[in-house]
C-alpha positions as CSV (number, residue, x, y, z in Angstrom):
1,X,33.4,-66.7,20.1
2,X,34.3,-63.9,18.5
3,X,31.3,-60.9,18.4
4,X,31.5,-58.4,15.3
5,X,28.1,-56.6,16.1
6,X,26.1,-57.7,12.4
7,X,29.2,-56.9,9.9
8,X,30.2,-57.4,6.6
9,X,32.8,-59.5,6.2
10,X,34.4,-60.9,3.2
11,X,35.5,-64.6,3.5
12,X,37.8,-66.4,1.5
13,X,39.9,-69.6,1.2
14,X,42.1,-71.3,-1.5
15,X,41.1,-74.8,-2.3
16,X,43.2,-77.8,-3.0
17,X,44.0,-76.2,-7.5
18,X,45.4,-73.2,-6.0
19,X,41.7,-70.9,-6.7
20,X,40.9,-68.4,-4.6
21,X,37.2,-68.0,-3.7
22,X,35.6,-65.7,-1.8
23,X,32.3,-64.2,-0.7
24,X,30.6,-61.4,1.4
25,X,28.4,-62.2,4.1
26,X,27.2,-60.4,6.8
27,X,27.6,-61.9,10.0
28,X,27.4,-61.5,14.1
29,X,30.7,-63.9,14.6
30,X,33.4,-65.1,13.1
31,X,32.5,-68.5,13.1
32,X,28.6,-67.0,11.4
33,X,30.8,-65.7,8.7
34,X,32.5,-68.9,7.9
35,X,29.3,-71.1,8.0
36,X,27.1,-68.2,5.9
37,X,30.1,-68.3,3.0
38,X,30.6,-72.6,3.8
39,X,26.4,-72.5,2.8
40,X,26.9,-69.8,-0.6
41,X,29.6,-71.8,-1.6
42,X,27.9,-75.0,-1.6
43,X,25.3,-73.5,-3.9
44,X,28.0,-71.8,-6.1
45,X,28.5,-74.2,-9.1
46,X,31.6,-72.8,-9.6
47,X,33.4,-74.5,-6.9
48,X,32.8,-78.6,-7.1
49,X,34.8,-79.4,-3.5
50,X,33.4,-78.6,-0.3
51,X,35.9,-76.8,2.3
52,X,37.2,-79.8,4.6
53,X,37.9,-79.5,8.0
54,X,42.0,-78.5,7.5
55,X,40.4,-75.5,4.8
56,X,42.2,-72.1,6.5
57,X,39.3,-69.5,5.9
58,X,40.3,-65.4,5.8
59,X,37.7,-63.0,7.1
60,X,38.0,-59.7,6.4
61,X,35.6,-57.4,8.2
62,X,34.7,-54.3,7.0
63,X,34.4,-51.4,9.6
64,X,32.4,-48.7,9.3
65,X,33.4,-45.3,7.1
66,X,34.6,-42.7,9.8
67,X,34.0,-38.9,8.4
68,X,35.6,-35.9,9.4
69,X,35.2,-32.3,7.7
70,X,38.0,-29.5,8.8
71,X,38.5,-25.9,6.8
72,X,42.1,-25.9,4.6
73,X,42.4,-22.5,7.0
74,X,42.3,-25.2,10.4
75,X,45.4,-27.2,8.7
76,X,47.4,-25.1,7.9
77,X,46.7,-23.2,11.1
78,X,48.0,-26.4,12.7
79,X,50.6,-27.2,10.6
80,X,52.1,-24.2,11.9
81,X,55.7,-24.8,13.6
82,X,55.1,-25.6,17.6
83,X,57.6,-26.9,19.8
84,X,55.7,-27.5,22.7
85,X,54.6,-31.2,21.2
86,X,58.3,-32.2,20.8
87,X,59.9,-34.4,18.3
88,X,57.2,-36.8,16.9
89,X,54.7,-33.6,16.8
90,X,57.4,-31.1,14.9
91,X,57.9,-34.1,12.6
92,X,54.4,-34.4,12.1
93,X,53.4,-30.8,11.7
94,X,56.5,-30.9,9.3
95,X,55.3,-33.7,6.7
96,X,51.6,-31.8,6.9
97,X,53.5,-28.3,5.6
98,X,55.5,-30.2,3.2
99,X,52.2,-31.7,1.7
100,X,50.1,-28.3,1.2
101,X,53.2,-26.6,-0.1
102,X,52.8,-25.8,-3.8
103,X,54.1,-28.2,-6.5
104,X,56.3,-25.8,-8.5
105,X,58.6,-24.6,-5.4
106,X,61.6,-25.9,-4.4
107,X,61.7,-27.6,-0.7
108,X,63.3,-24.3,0.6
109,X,60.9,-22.0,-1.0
110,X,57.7,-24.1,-0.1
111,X,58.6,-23.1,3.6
112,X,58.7,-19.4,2.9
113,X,55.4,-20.0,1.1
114,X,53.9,-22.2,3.8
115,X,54.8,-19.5,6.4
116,X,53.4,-16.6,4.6
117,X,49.8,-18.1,4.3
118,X,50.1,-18.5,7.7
119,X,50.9,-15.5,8.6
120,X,48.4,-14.1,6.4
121,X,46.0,-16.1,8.5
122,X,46.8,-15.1,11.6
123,X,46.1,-10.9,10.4
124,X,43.3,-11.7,8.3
């Protein structure tokens, strides 16, 4: 059985006209999911036919929200060119500088401007 810790899921299937229904439920299992969403859509008016036992359910469970907070002075701090993280983090750091570099520069100028806030960082 599969354990999901009281979360909410949102289960769906597609009956035998092609209509996609689907409901959220909060649930300990999978299997809870499917028989809470079975149960509201046997009350639901809307849908005449009762899932039968070849009906392919989809449960998507929804996780948690995961917050961070971080100062625009720690990114580009980190965004910073390091070799020491080789290819991937170069690459990385890279795309992160290209992404706080100002709108109106060319891709050779947003470097220059990149590495001058940082520098002004690292006296101030």
């Amino acid at each position: 059985m599969r354990y999901m810790a009281g979360s909410r899921c949102r289960v769906s299937f597609t009956d035998s006209d092609g209509v996609l229904h689907g409901v959220d439920v909060d649930a300990e299992s999978l299997y809870e999911a499917v028989a809470q969403a079975v149960a509201q859509f046997r009350e639901d008016d809307v849908n005449p036919q009762d899932p039968g036992p070849m009906t392919e359910f989809t449960v998507a469970v929804y996780r948690n929200p995961v917050e961070h907070k971080i100062r625009m002075g720690q990114v580009a701090k980190w965004a910073k060119q390091s070799t020491t993280e080789g290819p991937a983090g170069i690459t990385k750091r890279q795309r992160v500088r290209q992404l706080l570099a100002p709108k109106h520069t060319t891709a050779g100028q947003s470097g220059i401007i990149v590495r001058s806030y940082l520098h002004k960082l690292r006296l101030g």
